[in-house]
N, C-alpha and C positions, 0 to 999 in steps of 0.2 A: 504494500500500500504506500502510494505518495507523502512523504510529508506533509503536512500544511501548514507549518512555522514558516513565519514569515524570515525574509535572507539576512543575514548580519550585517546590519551597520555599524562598519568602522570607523573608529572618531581619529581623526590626522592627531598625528606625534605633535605634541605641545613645545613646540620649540621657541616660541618666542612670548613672554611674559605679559599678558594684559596689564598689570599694573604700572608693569616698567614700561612701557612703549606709553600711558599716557603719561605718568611722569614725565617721559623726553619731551612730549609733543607739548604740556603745559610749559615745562624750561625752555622749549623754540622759542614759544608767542610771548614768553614776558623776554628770551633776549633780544628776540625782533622788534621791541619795543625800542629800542636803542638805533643811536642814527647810524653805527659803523657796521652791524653787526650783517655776517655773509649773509647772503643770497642768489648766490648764481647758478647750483643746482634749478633749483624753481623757475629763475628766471631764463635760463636754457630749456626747461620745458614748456613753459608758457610760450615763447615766441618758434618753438617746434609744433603744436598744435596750433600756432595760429597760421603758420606755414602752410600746413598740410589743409588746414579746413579754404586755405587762397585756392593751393592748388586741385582740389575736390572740386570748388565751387559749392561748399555746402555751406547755406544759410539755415542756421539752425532758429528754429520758432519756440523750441521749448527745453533750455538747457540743464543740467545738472554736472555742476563743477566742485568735484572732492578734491580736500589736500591744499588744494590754494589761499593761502592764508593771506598773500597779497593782495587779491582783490583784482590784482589787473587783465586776467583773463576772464572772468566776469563783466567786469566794465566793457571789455571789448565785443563782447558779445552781446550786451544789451546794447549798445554804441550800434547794432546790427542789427536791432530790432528785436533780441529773442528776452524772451520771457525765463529769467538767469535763476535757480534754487542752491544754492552752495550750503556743502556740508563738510563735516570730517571728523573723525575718530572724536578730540577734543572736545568738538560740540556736542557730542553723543550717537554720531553715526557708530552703528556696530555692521562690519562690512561683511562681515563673515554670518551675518542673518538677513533673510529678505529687507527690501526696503523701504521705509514707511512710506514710498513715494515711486509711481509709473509713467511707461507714456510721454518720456523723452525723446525727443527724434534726435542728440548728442548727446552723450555723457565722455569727462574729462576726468580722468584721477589721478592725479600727481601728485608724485614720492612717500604715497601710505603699501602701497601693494607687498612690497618688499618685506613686511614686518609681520603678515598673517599667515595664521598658522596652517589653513585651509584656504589656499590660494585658487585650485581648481573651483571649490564651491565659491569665492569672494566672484570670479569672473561670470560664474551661472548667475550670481545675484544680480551684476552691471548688466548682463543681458534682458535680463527680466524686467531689467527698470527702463528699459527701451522700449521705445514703440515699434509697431511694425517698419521693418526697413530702414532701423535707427541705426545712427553708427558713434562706436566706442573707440575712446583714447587713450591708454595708458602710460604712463612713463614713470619708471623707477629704475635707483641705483641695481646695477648688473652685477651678473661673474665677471672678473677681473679688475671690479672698484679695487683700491685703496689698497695695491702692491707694494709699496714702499714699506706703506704702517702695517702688514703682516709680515714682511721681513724683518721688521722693527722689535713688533712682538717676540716672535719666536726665539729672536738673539737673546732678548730681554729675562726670557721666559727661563733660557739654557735647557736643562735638560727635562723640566717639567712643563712643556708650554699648557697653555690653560686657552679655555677659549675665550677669546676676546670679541672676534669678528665674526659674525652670525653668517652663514653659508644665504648663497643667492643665486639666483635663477639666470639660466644664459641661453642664447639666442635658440637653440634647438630644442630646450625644455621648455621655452618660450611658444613655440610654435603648436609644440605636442599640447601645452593648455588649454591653447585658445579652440585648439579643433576639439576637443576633450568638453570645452564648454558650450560647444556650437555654435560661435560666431560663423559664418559666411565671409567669405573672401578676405581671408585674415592675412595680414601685412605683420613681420618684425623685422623688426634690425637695432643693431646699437650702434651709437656714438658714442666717443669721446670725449673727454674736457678736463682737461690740464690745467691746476694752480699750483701756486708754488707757494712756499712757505719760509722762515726765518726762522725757524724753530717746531717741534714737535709739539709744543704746548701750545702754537699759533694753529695749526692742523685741528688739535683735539677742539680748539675754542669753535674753530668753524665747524664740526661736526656736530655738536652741540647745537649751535646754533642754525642750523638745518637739520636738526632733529634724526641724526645719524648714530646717535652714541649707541654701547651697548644696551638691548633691551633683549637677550635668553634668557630664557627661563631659570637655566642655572650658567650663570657669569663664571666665571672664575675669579680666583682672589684678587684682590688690588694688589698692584704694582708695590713692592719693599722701597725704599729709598734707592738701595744699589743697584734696584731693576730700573726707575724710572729715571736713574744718571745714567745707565747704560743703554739705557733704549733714547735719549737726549742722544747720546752721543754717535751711536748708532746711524738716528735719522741724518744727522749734522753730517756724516759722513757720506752719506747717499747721495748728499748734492753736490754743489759745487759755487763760489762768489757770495758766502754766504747765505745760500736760499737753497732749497729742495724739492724740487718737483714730484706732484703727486697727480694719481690720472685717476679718475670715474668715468668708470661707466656706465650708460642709461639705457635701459632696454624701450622701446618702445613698442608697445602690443597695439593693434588696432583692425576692428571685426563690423560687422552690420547684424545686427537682429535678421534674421531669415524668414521670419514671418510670411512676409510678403516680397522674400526677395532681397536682394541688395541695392545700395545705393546706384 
């Protein structure tokens, strides 16, 4: 005779800590409060989907933009007529549950994606918040951000490394989600973006401050004194003229609701 138990639901491996990840995101928006503090993560992804929605020719009538705490890719898009909804983690979007809101013909989510623990279900959520034939943006830090600062780590670390830098998603695991979640004529690729730094501790400030720091579930220990001179001295060595070049990279995902077809 057949079973008739229904099939196991597996819950994804808890790898990155809800409490810590809002912590980071509350420490962004009070250091973004300040007039120096980085932003060029963000603002390379903002003017990347404003790129692509020129080169689409998509006029969007009803948007929803997560993650942008700036404000300026909303503005531009009511500046275009649409009817703009923003959210994010911070304000109490929970991305990894349906969404209290449908029926977007664009949805934009930048630099949260990267930090949930059920990434395949967060993208089934974005598609559902679309309208028939609606189309999705993504952009978050990738596999082979922040090379410097894990050669940095590890030196630091000697014979015990500890995890510091949360594992991330790259352009071919990229591709396998977006079909996994059913977008329609899915696009990825990543870019680059190169800053340079004066110091280790000028690095950590901007991570921080784009809401990058550690947020696993389980961190490893803080840095002893002798770790955190030798990991200074370390990055110092990696550069060159005083300053140290460091590279991110941004995966970019983008799909249509299939509904009714694609764009």
């Amino acid at each position: 005779m057949a079973s008739s138990a229904p099939p196991a639901i597996f819950a994804p491996p808890t790898i990155f800590a809800s409490r810590r990840r809002m912590a980071a995101r509350k420490r962004m928006m009070v250091m973004q409060q300040g007039t120096d503090s980085a932003h060029y993560l963000l603002d390379d992804m903002v003017e990347d989907v404003l790129e692509r929605l020129a080169f689409l020719r998509h006029n969007s009538t009803r948007a929803l933009v997560v993650g942008d705490w700036s404000g300026v890719l909303a503005s531009a898009l009511a500046a275009h007529g649409a009817d703009v909804t923003s959210a994010a983690p911070e304000t109490g979007l929970d991305e990894e549950q349906p969404y209290p809101f449908a029926g977007f013909d664009f949805i934009a989510s930048l630099g949260t994606l990267d930090t949930v623990n059920d990434l395949p279900g967060a993208l089934i959520h974005l598609r559902d918040a679309l309208a028939p034939g609606g189309l999705m943006i993504a952009s978050f830090p990738a596999a082979g951000s922040l090379p410097v600062l894990r050669s940095v780590m590890l030196e630091a670390d000697g014979d015990r490394p500890a995890p510091r830098l949360h594992p991330m998603v790259d352009v071919r695991a990229g591709g396998q989600l977006l079909q996994r979640a059913g977008f329609a004529d899915p696009v990825i690729d990543c870019r680059s973006l190169r800053a340079s730094f004066r110091s280790l501790d000028g690095l950590i400030e901007d991570l921080r401050a784009q809401g990058l720091s550690n947020v696993l579930a389980r961190p490893g220990p803080a840095l002893g004194k002798a770790a955190l001179a030798r990991a200074r001295e370390v990055f110092a060595a990696a550069g060159s003229e005083g300053r140290t070049t460091e590279r991110f990279e941004i995966l970019t995902l983008s799909g249509w609701n299939p509904s009714t077809g694609s764009g």
